[in-house]
Each structure stands twice: as C-alpha cells, then as structure tokens.
DSSP file (Angstrom, degrees, kcal/mol; ACC not computed):
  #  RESIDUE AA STRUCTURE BP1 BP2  ACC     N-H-->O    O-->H-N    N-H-->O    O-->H-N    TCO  KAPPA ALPHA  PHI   PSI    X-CA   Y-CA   Z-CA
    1    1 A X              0   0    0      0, 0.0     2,-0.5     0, 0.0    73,-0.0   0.000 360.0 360.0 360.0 135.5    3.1   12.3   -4.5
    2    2 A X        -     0   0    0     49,-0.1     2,-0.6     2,-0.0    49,-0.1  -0.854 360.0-162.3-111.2 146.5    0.1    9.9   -5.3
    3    3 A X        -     0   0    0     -2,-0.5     2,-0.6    72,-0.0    74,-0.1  -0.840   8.9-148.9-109.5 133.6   -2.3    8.5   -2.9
    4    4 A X        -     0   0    0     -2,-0.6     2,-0.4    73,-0.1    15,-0.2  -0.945  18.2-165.6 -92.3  88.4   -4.5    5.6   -3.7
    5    5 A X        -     0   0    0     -2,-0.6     2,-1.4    14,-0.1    73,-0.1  -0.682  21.5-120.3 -78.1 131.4   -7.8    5.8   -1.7
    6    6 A X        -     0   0    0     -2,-0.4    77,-0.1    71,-0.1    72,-0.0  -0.522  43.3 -95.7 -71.4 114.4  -10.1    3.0   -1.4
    7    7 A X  S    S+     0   0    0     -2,-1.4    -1,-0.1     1,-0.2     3,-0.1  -0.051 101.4  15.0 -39.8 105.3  -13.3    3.7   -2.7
    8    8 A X  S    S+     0   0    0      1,-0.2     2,-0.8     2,-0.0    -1,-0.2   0.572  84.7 159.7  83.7  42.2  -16.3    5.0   -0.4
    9    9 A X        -     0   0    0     -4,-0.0     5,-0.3     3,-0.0    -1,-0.2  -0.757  44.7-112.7 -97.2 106.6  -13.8    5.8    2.3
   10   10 A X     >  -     0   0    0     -2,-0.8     4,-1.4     3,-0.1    10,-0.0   0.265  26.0-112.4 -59.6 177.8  -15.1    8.2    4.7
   11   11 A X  H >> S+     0   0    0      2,-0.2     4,-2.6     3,-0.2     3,-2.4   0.971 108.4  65.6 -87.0 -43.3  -13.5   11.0    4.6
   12   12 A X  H 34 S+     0   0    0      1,-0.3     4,-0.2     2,-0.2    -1,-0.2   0.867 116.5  34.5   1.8 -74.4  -11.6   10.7    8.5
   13   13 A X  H 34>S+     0   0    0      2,-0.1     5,-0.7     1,-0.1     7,-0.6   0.763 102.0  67.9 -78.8 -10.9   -9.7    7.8    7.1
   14   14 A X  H X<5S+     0   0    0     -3,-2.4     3,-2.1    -4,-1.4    -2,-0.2   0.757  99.0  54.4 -83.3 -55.4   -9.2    8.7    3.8
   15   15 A X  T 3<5S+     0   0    0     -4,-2.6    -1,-0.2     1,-0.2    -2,-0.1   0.905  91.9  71.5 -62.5  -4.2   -6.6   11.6    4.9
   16   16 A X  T 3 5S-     0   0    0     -4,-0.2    -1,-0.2     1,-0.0    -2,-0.2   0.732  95.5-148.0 -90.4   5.6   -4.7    9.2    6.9
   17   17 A X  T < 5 +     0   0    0     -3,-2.1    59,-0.6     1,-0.2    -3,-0.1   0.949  60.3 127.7  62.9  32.2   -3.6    7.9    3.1
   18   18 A X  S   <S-     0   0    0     -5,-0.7     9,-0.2    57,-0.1    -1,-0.2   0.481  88.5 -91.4 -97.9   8.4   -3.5    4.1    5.1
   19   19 A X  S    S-     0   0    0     58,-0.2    60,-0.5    57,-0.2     3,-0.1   0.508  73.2 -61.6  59.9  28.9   -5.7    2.2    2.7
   20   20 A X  S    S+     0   0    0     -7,-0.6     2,-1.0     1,-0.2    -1,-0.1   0.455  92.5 157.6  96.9 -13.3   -9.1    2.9    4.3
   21   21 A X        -     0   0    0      1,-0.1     4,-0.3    -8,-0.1    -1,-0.2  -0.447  42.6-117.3-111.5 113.8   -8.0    1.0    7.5
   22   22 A X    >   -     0   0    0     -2,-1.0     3,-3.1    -3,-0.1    -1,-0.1   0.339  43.3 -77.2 -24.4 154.3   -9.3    1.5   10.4
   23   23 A X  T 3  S+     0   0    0      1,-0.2    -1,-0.1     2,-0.1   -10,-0.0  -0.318 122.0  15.7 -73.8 145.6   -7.3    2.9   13.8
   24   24 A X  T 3  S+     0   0    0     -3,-0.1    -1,-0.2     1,-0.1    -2,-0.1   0.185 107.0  80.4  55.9   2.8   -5.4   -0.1   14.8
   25   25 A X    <   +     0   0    0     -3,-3.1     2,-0.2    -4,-0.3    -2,-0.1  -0.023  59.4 123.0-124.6  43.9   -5.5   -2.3   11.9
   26   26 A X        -     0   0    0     -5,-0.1     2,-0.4    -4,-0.0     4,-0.1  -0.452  69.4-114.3 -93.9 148.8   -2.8   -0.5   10.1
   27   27 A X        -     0   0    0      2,-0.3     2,-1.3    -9,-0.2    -2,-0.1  -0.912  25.0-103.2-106.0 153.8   -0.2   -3.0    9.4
   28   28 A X  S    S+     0   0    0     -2,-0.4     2,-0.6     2,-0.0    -1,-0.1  -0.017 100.3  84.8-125.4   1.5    3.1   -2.8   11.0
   29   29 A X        +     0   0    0     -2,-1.3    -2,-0.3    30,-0.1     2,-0.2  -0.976  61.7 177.2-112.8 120.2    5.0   -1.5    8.1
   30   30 A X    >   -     0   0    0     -2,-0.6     3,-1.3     4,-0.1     2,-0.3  -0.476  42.8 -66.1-117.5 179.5    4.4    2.3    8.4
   31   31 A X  T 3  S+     0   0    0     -2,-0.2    43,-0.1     1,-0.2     3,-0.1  -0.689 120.9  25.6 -88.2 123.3    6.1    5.4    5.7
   32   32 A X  T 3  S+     0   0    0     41,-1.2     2,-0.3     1,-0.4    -1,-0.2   0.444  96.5 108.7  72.0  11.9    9.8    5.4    6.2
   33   33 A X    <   -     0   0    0     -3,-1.3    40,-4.3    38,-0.0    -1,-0.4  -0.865  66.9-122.3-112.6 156.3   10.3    2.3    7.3
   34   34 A X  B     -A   72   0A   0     -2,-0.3     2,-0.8    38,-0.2    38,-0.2  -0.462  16.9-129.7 -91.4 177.0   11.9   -0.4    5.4
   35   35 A X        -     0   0    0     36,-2.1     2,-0.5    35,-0.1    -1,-0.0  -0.910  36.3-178.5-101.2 118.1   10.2   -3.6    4.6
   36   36 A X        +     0   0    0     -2,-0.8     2,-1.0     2,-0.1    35,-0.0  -0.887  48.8  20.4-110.5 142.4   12.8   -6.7    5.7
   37   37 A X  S    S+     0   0    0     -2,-0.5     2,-0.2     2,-0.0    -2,-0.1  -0.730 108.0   6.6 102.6-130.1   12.3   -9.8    5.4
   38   38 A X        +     0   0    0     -2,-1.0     2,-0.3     2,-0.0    -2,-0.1  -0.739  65.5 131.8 -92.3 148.5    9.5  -11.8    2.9
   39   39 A X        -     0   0    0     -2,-0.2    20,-0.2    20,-0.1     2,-0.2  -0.721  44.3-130.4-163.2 173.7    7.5   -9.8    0.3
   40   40 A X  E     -B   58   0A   0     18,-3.9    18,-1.8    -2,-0.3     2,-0.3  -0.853  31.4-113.1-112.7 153.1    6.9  -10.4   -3.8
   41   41 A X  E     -B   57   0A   0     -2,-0.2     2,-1.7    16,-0.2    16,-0.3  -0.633  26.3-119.1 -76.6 143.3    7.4   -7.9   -5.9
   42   42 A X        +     0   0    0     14,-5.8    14,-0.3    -2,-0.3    15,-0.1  -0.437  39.0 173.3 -73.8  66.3    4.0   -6.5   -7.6
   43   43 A X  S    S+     0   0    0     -2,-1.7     2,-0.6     1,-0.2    -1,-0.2   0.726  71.4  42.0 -57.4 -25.0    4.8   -7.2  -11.5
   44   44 A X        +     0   0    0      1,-0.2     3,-0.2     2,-0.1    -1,-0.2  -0.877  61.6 171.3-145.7  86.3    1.4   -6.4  -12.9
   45   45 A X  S > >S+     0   0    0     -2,-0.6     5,-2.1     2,-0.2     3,-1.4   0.690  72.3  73.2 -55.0 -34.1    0.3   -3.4  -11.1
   46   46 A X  G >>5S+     0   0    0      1,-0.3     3,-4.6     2,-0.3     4,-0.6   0.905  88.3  67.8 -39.7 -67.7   -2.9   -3.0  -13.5
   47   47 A X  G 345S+     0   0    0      1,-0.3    -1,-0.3    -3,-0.2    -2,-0.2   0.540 112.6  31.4 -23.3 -49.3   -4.3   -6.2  -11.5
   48   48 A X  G <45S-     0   0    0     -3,-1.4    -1,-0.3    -4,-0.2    -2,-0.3   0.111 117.3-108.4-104.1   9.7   -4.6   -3.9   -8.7
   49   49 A X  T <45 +     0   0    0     -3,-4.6     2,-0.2    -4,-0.4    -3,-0.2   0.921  65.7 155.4  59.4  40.9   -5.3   -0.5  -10.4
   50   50 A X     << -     0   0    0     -5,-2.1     2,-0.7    -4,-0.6    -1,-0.2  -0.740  56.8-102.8-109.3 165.2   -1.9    0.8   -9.6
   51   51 A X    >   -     0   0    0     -2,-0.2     3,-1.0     1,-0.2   -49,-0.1  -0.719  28.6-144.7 -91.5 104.4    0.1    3.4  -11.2
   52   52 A X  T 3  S+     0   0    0     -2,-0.7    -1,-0.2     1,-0.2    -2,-0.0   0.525  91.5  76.5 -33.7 -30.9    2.8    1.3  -13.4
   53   53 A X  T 3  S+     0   0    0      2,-0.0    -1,-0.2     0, 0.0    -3,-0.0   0.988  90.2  54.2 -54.3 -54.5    5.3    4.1  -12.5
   54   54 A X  S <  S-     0   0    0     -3,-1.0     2,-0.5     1,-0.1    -9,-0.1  -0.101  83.5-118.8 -77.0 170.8    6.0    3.0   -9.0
   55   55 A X        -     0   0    0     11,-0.5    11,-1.9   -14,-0.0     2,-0.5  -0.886  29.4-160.6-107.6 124.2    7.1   -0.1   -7.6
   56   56 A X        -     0   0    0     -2,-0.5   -14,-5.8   -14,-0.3     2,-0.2  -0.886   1.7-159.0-110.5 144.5    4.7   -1.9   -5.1
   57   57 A X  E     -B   41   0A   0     -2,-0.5     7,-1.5   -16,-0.3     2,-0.3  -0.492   8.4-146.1 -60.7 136.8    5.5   -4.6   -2.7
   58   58 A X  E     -BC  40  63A   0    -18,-1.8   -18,-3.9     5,-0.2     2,-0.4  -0.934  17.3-180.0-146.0 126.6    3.3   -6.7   -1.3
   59   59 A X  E >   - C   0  62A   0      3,-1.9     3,-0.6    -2,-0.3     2,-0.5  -0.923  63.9 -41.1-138.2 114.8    3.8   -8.0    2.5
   60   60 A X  T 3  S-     0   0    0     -2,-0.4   -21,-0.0     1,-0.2     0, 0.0  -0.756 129.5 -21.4  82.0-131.6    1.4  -10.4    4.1
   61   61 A X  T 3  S+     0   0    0     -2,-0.5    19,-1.6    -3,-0.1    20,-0.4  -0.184 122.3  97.2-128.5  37.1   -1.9   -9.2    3.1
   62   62 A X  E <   -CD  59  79A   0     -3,-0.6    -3,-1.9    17,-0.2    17,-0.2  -0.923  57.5-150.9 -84.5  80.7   -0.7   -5.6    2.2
   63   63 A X  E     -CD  58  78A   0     15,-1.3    14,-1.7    -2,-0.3    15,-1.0  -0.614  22.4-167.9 -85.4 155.9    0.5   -3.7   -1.0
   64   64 A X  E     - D   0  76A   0     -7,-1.5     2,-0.5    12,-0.3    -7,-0.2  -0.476  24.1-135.2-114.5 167.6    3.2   -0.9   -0.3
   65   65 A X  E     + D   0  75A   0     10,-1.0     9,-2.5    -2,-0.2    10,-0.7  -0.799  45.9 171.7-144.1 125.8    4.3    1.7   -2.6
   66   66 A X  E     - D   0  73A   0    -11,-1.9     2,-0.7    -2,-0.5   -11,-0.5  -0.991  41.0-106.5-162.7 139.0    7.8    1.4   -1.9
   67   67 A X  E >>> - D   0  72A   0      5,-1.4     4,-4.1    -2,-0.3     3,-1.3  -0.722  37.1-135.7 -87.3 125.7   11.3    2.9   -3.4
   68   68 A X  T 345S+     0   0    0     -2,-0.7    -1,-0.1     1,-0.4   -12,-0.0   0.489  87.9  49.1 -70.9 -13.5   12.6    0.0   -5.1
   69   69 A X  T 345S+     0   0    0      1,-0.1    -1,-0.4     3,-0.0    -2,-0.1  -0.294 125.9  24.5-112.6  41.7   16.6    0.0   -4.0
   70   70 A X  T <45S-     0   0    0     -3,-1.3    -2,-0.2     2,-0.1   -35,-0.1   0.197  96.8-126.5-151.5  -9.5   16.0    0.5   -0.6
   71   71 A X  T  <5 +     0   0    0     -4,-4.1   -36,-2.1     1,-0.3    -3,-0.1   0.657  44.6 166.6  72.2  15.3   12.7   -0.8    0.2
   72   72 A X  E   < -AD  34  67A   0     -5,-0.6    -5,-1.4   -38,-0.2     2,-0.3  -0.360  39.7-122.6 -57.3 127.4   11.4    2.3    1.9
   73   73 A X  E     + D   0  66A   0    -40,-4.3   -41,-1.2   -43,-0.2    -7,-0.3  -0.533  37.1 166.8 -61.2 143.0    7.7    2.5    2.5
   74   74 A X  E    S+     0   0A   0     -9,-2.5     2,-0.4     1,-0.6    -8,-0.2   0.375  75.3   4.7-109.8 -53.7    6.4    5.7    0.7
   75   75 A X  E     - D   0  65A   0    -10,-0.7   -10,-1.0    -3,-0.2    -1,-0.6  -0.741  53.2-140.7-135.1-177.2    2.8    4.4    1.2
   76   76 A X  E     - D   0  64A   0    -59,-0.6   -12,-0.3    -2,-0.4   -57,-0.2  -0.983  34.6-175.8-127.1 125.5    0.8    1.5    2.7
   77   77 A X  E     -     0   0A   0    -14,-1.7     2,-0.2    -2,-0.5    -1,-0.2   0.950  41.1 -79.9 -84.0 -61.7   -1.8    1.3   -0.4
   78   78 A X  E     - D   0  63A   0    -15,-1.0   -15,-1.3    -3,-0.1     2,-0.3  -0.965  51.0 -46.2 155.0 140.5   -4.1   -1.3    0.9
   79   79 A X  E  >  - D   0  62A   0    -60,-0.5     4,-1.7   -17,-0.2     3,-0.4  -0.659  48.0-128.6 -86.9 156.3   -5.3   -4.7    1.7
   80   80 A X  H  > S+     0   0    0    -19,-1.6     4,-1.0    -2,-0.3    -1,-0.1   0.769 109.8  55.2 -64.1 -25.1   -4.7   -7.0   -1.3
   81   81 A X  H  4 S+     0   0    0    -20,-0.4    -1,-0.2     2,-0.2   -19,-0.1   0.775 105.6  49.3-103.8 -16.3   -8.6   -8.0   -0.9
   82   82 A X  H  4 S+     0   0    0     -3,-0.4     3,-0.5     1,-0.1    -2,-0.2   0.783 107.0  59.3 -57.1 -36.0   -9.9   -4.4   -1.2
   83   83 A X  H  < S+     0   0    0     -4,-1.7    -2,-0.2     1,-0.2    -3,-0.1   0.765 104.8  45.4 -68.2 -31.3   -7.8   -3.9   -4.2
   84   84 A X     <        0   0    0     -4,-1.0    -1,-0.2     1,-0.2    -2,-0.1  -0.073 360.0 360.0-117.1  63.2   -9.3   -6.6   -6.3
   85   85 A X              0   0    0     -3,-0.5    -1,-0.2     0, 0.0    -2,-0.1   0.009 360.0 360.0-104.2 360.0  -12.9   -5.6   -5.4
C-alpha cells in the first residue's frame, strides 16, 4: 500500500496516514467507508503529485484514494489546498 504524507508533517500525525490533519479535522469519510453522494473523479493526478496507478476522488475539499467500482476509501490523501502547495 502507498501513503502520501504531506510534507513537514510531524511525525505524530504522519503515522495516522490522514493527510497531516489534525485530531478532529479529519473529514467524515474515513478507510472502508464508501463515499455516496457528490465527488469528481481526479483525471490528472500529476496536478496533485499522485500516483497515476490509483484512482482518487475528490469530496468537498478532500482527495481520497479510493477503489474505483465500489468507491471504498483506501486513503484520505489530503486537503486539495495542501496538495497544490
């Protein structure tokens, strides 16, 4: 499995694999839950320095790492405005 850490994350938050984000400001779509409801598919992972293998999701002001037929989180990547830092 690959993890995406935000860069300069201490290290306390970087082993929760959440995108850097502080305890409570995790967003409501957690690993192994599905996403319902609005999100765009991520067509040009580069933008964001993601790995072109997986398929991300982006919901609200989140990208996910997500299995594309069922819409499972695998990971919570990030906020969309750390990623294009």
């Amino acid at each position: 499995m690959i993890y995406t850490e935000a860069p300069g994350c201490p290290p306390g938050l970087a082993k929760k694999h959440n995108g850097c984000l502080p305890p409570g400001q995790a967003k409501k779509w957690q690993r192994g839950e599905r996403i319902r409801g609005d999100y765009i598919l991520i067509r040009d992972p580069d933008r964001y320095r993601l790995d072109r293998r997986n398929t991300y999701w982006r919901s609200g002001d989140y990208v996910y790492r997500v299995e594309p037929q069922t819409g499972k989180v695998l990971d919570l990547i990030g906020a969309v405005s750390a990623l294009l830092n």
